[in-house]
N, CA, C and O of each residue as an XYZ file, in Angstrom:
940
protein
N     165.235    100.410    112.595
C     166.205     99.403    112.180
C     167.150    100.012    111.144
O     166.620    100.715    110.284
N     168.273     99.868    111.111
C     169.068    100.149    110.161
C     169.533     99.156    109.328
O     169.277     97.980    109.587
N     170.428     99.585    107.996
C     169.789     98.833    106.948
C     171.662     98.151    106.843
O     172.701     98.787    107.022
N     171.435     96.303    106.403
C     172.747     96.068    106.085
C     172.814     95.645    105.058
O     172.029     94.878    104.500
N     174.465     96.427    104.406
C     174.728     96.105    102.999
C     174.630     94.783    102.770
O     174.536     93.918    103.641
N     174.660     94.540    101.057
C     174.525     93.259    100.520
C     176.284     93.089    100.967
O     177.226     93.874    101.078
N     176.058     91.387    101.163
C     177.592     91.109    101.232
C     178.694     90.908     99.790
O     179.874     91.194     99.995
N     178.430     90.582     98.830
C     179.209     91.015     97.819
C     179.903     92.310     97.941
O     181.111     92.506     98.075
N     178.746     93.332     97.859
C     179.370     94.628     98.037
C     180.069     94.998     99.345
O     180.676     96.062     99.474
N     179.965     94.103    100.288
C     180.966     94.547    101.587
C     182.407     93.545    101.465
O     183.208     93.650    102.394
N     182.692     92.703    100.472
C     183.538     91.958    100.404
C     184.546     92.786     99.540
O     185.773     92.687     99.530
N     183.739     93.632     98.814
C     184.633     93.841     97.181
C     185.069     95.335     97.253
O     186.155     95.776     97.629
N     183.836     96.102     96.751
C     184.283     97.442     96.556
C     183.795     98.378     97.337
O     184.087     99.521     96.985
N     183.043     98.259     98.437
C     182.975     98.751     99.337
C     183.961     99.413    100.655
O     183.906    100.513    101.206
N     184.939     98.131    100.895
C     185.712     98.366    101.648
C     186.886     99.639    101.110
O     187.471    100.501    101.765
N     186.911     99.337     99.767
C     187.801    100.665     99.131
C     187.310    102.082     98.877
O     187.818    103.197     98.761
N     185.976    101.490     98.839
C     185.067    103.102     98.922
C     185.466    103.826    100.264
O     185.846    104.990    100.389
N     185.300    102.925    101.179
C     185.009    103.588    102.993
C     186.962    104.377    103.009
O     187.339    105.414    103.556
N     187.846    103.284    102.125
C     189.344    103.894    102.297
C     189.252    105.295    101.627
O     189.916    106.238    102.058
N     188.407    105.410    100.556
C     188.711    107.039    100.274
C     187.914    107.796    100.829
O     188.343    108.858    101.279
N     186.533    107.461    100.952
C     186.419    108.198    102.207
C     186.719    108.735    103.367
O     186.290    109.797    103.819
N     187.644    107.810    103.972
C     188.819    107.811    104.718
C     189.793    109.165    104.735
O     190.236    109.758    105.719
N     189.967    109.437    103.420
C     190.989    110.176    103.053
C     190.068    112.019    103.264
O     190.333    113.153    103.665
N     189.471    111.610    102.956
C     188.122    112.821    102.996
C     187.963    113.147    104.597
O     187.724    114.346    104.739
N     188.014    112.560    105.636
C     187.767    113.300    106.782
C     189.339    114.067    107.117
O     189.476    114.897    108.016
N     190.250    113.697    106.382
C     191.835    114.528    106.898
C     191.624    115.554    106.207
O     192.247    116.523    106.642
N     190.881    115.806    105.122
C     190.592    117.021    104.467
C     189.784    117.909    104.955
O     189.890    119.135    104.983
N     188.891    117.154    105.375
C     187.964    118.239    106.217
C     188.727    118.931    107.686
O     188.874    120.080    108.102
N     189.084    117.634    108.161
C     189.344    118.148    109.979
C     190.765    119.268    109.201
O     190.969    120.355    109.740
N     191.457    118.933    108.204
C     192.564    119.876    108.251
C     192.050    121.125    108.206
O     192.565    121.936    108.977
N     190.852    121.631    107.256
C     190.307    122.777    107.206
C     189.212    122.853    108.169
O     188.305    123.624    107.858
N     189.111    122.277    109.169
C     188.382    122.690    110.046
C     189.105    122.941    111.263
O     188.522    123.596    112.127
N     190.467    122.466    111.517
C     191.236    122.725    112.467
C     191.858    123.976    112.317
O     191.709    124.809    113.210
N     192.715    124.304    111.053
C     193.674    125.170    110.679
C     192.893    126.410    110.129
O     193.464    127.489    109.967
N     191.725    126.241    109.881
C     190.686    127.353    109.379
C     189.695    127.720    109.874
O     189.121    128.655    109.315
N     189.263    127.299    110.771
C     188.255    127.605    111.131
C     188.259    127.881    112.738
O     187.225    127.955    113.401
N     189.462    128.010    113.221
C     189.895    128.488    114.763
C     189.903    126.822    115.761
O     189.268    126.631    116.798
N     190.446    126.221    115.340
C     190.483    125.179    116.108
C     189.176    124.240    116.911
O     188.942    123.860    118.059
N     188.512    124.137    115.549
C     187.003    122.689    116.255
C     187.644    121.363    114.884
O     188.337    121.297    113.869
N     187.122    120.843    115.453
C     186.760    119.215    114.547
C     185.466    119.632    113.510
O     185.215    120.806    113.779
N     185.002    119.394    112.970
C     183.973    118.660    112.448
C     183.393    117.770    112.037
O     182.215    117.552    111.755
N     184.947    116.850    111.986
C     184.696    115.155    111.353
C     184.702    114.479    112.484
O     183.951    113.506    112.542
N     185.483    114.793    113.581
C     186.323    113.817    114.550
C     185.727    114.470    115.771
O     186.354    115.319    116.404
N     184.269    113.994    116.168
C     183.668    114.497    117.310
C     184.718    114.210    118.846
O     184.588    114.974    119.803
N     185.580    113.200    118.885
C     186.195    112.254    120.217
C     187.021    114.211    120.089
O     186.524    115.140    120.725
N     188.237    114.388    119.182
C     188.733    115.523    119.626
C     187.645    117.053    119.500
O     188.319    118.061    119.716
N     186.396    117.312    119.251
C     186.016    118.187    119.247
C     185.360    118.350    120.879
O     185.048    119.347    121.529
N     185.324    117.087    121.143
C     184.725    117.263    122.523
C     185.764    117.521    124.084
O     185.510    118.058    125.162
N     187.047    116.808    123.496
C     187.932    117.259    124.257
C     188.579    119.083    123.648
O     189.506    119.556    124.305
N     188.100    119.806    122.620
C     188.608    120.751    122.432
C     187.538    121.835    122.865
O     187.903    123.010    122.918
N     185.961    121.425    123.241
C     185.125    122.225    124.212
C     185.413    122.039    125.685
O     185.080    123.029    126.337
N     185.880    121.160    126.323
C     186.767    120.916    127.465
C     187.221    121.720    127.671
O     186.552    122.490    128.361
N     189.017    122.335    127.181
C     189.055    122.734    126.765
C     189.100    124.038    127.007
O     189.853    124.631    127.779
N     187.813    124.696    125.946
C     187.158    126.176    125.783
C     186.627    126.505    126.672
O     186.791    127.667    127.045
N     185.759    125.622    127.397
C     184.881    125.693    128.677
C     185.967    125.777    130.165
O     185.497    126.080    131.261
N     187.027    125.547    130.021
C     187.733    125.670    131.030
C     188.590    126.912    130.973
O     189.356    127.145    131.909
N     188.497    127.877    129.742
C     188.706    128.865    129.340
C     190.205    129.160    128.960
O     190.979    130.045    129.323
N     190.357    127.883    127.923
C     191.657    127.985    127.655
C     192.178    128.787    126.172
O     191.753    128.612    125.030
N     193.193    129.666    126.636
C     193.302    130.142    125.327
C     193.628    130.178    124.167
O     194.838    130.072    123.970
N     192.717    130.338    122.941
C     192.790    129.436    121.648
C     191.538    128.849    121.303
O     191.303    129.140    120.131
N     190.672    128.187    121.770
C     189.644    127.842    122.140
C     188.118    128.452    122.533
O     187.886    129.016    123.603
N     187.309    128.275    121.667
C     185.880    128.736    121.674
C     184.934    127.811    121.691
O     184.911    126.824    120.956
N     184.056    128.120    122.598
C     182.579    127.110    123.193
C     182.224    127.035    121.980
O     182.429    126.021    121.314
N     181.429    128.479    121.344
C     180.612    128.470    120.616
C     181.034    127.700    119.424
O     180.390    126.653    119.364
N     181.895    127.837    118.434
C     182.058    126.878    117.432
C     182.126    125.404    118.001
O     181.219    124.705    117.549
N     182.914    124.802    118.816
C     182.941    123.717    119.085
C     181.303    123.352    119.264
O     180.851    122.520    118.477
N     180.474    123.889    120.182
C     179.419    123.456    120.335
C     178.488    123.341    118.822
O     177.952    122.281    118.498
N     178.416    124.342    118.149
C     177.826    124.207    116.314
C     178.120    123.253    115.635
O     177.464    122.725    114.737
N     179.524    122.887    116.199
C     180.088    121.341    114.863
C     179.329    120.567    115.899
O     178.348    120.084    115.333
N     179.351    120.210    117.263
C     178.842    119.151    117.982
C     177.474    118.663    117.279
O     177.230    117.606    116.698
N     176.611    119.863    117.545
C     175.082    119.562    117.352
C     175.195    119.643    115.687
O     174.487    118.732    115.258
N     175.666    120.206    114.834
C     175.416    120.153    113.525
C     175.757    118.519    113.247
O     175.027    117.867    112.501
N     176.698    118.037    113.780
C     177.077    116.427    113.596
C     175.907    115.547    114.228
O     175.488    114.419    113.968
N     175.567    116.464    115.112
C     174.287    115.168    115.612
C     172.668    115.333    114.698
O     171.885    114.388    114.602
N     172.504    116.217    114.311
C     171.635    116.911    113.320
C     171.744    115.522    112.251
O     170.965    114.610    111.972
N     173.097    115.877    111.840
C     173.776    115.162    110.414
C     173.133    113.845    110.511
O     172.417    113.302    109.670
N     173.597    113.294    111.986
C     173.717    111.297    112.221
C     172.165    111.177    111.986
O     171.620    110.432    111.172
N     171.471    112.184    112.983
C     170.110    112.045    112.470
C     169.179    111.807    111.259
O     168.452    110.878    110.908
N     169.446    112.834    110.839
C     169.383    112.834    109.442
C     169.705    111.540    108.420
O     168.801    110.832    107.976
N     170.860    111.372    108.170
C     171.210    109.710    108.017
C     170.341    108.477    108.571
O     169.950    107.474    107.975
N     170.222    108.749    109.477
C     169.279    107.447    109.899
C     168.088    107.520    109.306
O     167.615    106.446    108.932
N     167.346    108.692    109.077
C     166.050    108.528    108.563
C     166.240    108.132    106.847
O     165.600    107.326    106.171
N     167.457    109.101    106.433
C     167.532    108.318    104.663
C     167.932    106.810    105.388
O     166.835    106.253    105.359
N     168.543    106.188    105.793
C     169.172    104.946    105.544
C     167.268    103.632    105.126
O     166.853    102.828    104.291
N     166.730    104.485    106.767
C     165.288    103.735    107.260
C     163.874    103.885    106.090
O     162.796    103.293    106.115
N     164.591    105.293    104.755
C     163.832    105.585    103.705
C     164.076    104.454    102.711
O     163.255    104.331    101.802
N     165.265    103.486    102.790
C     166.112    103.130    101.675
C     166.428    101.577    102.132
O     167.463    100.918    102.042
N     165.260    101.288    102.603
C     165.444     99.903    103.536
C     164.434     99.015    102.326
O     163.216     99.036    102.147
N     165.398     98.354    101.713
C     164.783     97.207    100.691
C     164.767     97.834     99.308
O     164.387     97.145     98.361
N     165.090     98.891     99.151
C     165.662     99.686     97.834
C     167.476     99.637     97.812
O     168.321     99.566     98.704
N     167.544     99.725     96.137
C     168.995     99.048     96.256
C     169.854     99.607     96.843
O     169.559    100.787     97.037
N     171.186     99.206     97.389
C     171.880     99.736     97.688
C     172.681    100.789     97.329
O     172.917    101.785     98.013
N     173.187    100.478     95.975
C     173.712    102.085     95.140
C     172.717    103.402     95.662
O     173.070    104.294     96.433
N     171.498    103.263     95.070
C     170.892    104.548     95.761
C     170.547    105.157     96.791
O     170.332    106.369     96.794
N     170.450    104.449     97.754
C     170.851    104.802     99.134
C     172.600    105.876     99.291
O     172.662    107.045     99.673
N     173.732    105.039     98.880
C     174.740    105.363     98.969
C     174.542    106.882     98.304
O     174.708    107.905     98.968
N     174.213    106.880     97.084
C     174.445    107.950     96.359
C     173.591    108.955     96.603
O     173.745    109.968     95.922
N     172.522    108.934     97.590
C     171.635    109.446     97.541
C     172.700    110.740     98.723
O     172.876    111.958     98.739
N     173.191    109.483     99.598
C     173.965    110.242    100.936
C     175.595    110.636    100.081
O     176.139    111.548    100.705
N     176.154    110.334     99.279
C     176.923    111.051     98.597
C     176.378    112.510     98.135
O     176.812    113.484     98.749
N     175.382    112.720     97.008
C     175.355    113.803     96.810
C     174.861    114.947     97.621
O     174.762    116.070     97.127
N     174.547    114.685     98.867
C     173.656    115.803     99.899
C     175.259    115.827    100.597
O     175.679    116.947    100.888
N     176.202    114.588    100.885
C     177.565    114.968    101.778
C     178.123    116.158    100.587
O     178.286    117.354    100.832
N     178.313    115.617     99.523
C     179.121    116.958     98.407
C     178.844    117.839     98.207
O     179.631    118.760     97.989
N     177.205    117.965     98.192
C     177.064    119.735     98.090
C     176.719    120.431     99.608
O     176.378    121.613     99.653
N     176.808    119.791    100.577
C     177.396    120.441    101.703
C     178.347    121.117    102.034
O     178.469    122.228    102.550
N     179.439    119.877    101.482
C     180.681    120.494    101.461
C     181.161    121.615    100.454
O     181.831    122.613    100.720
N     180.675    121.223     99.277
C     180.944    122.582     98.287
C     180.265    123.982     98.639
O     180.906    125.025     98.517
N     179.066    123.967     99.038
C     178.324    125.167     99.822
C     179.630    125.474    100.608
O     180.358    126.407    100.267
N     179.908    124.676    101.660
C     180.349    125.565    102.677
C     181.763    125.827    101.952
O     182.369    126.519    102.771
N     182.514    125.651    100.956
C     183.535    125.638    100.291
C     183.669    127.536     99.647
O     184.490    128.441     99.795
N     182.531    127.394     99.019
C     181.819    128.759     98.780
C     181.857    129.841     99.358
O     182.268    130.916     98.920
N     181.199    129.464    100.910
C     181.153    130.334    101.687
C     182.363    131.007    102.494
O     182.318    132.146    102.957
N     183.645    129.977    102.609
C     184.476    129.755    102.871
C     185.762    131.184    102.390
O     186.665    131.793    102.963
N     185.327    131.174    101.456
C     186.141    132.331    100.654
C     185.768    134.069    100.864
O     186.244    135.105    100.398
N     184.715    133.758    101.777
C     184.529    135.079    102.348
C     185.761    135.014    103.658
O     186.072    136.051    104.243
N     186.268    133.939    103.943
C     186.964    133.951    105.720
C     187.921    134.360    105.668
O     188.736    133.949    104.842
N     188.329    135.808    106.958
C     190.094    135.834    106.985
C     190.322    134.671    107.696
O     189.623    134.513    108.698
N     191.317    133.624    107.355
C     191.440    132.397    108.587
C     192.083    133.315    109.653
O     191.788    133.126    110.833
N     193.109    134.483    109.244
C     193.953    134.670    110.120
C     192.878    136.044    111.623
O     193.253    136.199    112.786
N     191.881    136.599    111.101
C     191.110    137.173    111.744
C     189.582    136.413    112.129
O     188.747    136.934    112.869
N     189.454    135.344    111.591
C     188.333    134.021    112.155
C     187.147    135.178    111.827
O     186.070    135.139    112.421
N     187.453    136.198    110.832
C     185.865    136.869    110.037
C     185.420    136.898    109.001
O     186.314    136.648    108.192
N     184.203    137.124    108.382
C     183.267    137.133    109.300
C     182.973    135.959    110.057
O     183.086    134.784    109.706
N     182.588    136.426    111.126
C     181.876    135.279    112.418
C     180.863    134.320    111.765
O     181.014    133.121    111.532
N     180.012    134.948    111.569
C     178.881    134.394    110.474
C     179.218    133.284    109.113
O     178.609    132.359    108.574
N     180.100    133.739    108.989
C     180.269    132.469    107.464
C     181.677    131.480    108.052
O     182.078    130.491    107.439
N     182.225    131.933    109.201
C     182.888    130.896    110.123
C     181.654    129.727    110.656
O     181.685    128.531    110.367
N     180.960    130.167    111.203
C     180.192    129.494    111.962
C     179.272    128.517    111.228
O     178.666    127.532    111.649
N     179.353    129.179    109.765
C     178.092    128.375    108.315
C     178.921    127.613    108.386
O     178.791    126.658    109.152
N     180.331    127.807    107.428
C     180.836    126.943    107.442
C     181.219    125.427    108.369
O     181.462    124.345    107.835
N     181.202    125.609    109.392
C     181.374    124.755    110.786
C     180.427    123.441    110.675
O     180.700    122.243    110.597
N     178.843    124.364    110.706
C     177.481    123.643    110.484
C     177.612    122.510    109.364
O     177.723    121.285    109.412
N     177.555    123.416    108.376
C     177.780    122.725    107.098
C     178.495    121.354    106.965
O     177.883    120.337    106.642
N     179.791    121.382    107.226
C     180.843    120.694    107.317
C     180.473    119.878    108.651
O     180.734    118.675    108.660
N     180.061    120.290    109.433
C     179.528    118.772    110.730
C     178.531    118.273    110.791
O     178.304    117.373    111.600
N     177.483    118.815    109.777
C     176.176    118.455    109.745
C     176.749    117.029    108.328
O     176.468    115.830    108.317
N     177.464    117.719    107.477
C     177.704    116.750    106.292
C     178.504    115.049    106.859
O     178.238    113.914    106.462
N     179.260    115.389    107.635
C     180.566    114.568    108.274
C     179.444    113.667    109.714
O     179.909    112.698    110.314
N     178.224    114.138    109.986
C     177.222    113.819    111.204
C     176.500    112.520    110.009
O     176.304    111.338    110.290
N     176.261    113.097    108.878
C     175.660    112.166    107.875
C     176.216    110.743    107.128
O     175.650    109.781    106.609
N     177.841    111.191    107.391
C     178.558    110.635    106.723
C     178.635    109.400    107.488
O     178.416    108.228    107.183
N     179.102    110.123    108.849
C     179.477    108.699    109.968
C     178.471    108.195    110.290
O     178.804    107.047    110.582
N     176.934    108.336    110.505
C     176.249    107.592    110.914
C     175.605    106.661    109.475
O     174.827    105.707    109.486
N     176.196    107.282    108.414
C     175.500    105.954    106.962
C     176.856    104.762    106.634
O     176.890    103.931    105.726
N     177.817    105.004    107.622
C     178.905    104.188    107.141
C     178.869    103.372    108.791
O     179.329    102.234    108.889
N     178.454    103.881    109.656
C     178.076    103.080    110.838
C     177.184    102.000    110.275
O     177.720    100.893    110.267
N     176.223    102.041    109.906
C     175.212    101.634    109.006
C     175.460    100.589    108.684
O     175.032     99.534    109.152
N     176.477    100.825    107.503
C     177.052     99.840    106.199
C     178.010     98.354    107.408
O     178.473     97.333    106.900
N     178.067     98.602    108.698
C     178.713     97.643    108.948
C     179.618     97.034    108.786
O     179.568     95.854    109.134
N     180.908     97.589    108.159
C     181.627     97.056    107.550
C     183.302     97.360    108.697
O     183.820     98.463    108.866
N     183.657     96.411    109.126
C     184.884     95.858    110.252
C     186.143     97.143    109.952
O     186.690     97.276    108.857
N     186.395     97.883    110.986
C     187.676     98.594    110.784
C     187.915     99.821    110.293
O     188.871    100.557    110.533
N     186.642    100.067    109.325
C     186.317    101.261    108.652
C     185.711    101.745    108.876
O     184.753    101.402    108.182
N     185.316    102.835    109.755
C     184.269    103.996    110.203
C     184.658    105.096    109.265
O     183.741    105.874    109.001
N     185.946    105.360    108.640
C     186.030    106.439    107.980
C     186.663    107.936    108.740
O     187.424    108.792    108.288
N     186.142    107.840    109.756
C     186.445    108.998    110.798
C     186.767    108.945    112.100
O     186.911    109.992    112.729
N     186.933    107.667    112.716
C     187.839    107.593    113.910
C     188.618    106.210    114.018
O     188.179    105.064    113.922
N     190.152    106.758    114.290
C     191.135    105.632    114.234
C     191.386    104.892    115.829
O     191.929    103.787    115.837
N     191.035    105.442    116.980
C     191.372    104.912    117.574
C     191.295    103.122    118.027
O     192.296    102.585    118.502
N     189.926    102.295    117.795
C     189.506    100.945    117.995
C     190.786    101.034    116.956
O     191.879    101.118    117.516
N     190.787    101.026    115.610
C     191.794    100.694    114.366
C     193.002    100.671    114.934
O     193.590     99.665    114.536
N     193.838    101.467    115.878
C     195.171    101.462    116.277
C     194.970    100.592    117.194
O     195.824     99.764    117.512
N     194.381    100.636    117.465
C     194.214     99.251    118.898
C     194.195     98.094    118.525
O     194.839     97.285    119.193
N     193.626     97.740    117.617
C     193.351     96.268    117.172
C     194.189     95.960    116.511
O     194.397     94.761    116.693
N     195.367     96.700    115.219
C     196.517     96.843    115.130
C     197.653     95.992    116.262
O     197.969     94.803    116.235
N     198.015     96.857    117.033
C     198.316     96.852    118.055
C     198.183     95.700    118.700
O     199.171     95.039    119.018
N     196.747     95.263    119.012
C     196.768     94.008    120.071
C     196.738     92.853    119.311
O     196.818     91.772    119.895
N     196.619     92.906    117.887
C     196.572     91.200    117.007
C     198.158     91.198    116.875
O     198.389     90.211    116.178
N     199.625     91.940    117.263
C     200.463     91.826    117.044
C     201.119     90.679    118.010
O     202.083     89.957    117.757
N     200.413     90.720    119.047
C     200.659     89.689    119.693
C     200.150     87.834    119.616
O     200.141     86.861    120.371
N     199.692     88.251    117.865
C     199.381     86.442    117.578
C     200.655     85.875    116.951
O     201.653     86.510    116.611
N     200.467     84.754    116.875
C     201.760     83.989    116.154
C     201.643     84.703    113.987
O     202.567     84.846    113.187
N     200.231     84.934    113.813
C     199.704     85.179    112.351
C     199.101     86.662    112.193
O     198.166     87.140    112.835
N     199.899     87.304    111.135
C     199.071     88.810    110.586
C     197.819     88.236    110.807
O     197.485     87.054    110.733
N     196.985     89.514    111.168
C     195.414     89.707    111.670
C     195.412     90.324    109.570
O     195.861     91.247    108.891
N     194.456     88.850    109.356
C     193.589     89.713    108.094
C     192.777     90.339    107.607
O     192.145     90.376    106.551
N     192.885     91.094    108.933
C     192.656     92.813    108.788
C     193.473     94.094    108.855
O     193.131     95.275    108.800
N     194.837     93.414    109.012
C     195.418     94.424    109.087
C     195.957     95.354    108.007
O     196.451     96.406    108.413
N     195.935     95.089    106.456
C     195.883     95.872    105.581
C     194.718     96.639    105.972
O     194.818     97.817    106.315
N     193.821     96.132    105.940
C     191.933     97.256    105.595
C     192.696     98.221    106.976
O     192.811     99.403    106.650
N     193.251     97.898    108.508
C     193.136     98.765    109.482
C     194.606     99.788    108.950
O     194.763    100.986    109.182
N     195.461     98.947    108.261
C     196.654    100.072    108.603
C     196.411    101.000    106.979
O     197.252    101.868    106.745
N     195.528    100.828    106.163
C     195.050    101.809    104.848
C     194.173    102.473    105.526
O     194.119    103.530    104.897
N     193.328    102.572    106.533
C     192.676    103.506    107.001
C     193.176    104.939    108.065
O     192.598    105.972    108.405
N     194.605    104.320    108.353
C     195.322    105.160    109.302
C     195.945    105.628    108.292
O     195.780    106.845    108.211
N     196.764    105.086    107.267
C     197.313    105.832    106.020
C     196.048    106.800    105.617
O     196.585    107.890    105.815
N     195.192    106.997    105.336
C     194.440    107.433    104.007
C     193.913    108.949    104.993
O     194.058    110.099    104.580
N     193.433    108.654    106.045
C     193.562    109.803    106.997
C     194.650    110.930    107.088
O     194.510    112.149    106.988
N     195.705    110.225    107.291
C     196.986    110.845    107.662
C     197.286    111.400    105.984
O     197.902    112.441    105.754
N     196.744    110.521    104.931
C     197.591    111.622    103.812
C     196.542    112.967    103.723
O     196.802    114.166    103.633
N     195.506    112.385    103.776
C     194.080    113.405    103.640
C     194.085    114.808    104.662
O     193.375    115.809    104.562
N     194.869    114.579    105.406
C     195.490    115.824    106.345
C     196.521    116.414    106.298
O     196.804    117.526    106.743
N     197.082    115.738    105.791
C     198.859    116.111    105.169
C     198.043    116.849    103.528
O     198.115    118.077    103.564
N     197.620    116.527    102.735
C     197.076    116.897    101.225
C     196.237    118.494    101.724
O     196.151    119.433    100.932
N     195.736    118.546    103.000
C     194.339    118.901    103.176
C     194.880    120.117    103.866
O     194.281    121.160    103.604
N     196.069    120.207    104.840
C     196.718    120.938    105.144
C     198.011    122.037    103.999
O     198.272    123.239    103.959
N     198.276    121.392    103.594
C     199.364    121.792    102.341
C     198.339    122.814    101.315
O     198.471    123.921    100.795
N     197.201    121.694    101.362
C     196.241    123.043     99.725
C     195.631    124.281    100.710
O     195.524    125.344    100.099
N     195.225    124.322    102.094
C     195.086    125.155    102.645
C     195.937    126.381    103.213
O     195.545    127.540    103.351
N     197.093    125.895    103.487
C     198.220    126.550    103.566
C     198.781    127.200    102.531
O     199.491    128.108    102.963
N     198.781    127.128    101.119
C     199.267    127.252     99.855
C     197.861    128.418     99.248
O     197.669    129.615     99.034
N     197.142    127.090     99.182
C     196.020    127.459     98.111
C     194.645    128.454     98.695
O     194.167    129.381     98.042
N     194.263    128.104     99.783
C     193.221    128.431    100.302
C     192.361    127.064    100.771
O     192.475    125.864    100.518
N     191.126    128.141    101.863
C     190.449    127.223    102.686
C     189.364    126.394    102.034
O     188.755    125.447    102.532
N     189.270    126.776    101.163
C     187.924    126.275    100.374
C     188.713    124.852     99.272
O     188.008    123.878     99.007
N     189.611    124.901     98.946
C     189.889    123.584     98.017
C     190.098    122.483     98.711
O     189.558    121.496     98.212
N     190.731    122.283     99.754
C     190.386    121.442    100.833
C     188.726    120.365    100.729
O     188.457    119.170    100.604
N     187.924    121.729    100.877
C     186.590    121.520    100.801
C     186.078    120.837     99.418
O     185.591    119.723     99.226
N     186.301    121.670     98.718
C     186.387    121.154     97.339
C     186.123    119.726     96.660
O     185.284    119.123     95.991
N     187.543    119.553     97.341
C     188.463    118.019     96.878
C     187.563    116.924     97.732
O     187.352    115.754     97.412
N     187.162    117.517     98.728
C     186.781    116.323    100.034
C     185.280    115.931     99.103
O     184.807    114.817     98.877
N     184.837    117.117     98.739
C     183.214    116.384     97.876
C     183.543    116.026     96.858
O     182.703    115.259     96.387
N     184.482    116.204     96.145
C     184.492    115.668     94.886
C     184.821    114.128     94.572
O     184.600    113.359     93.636
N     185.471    114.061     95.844
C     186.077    112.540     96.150
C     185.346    111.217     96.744
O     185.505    109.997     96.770
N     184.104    112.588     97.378
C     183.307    111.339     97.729
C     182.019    111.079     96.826
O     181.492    109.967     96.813
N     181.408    112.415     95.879
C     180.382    111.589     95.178
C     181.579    110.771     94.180
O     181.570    109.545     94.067
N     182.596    111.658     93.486
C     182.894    110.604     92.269
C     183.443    109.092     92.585
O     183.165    108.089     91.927
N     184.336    109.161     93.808
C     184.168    107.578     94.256
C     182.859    106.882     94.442
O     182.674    105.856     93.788
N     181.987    107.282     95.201
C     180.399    106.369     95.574
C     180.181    106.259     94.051
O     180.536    105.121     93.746
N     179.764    106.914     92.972
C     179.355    107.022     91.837
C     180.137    105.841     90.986
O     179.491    105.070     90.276
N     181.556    105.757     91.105
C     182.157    104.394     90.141
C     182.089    103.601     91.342
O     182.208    102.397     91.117
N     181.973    103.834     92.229
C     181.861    102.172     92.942
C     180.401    101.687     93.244
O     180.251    100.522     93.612
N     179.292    102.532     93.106
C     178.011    102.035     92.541
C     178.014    101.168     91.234
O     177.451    100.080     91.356
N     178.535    101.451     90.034
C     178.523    100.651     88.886
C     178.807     99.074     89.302
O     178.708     98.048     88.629
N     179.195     99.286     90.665
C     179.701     97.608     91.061
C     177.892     96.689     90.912
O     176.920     97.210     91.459
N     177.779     95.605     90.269
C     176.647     95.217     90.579
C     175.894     95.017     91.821
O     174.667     95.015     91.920
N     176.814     94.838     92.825
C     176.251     94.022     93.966
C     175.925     95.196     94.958
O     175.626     95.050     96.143
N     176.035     96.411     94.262
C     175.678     97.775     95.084
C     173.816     98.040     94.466
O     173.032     98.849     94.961
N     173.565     97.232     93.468
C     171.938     96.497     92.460
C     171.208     95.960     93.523
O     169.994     96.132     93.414
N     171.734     95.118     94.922
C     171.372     94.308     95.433
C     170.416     94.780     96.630
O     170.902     95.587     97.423
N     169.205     94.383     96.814
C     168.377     95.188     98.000
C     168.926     94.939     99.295
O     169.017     93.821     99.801
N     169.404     96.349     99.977
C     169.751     95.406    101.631
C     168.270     95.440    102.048
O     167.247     95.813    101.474
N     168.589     94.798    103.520
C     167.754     94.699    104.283
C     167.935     95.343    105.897
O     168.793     96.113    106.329
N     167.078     94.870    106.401
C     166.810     95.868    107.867
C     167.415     95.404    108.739
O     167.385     95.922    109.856
């Protein structure tokens, strides 16, 4: 059984947590697209059309990484489910934070490792490929504890249902009041790849990385202080 948040905390400060989180998978996929030879690690829907793809032997494109972020992301979701099923009737903050600080020092590890990579020669192979793991095993954890949390519009890491539902409530006589929470989640992506691309391009591959953990324990961390993150979910 998986565990659902208290509703205070899905009314209030939750939903703004999942928006910067939000912002955190454009950081990653930017340095996982532009650095790491073209895989996903956040955004399994295009990593699977980019082993397509590789497997059809197109050039640009490699099985082997695509396949490492695949299974490192399913590793990840796994993983998540068993903390969520550890953290079932214990409060909610610690659950969250528990999966904040294992997503951040994932990402900072592989941030680390990162600075060994030519992006422009994809070597060494070896700390390409850590990195990959790292970063889809963290982003495998991420999406399946925010699947979890239940919360309408916000997965954090895939926009497509979000552009759609956009899209098809335009045809009511009344704004869908959801359409701030759906159109801040297509924003917060899109800057997080635009931010995520620019420090990689400029700065290097690793601050990207950096920024993406730092953003998500220190957000979970002040939006735990919320009380109603005190509150035990349930199963």
């Amino acid at each position: 059984m998986t565990p659902a948040p208290a509703s205070a905390a899905t009314k209030s400060t939750l939903p703004r947590l999942l928006l910067l989180l939000s912002a955190t998978t454009g950081l990653v996929d930017a340095a996982s697209v532009l650095g790491l030879g073209k895989v996903f690690t956040a955004n399994m829907t295009g990593n699977v059309v980019f082993l397509g793809f590789a497997a059809a032997g197109t050039p640009g494109f490699k099985v082997i990484p695509a396949l490492f972020a695949l299974f490192a992301f399913i590793i990840g979701a796994w993983g998540a489910g068993r903390l969520a099923r550890a953290h079932v009737e214990l409060p909610l903050r610690r659950w969250l934070l528990w999966a904040a600080v294992i997503e951040a020092g994932l990402l900072w590890i592989a941030a680390a490792i990162s600075t060994r990579i030519d992006i422009a020669a994809q070597a060494p192979e070896i700390a390409v490929l850590s990195v990959i793991v790292l970063t889809g095993f963290a982003m495998g954890l991420r999406n399946a504890t925010v699947r979890s949390l239940k919360v309408p519009d916000l997965t954090t890491t895939v926009l497509t249902l979000t552009i759609t539902g956009i899209a098809a409530d335009m045809t009511g006589k009344a704004t869908s009041p959801n359409f701030a929470r759906r159109f801040g989640a297509v924003l917060s992506i899109f800057l997080g790849a635009a931010v995520g691309a620019a420090l990689l391009l400029h700065v290097g591959l690793a601050v990207p990385l950096v920024l993406a953990g730092a953003i998500v324990l220190g957000a979970t961390v002040l939006s735990a202080r919320d009380p109603a993150f005190g509150e035990p979910h349930k199963a």
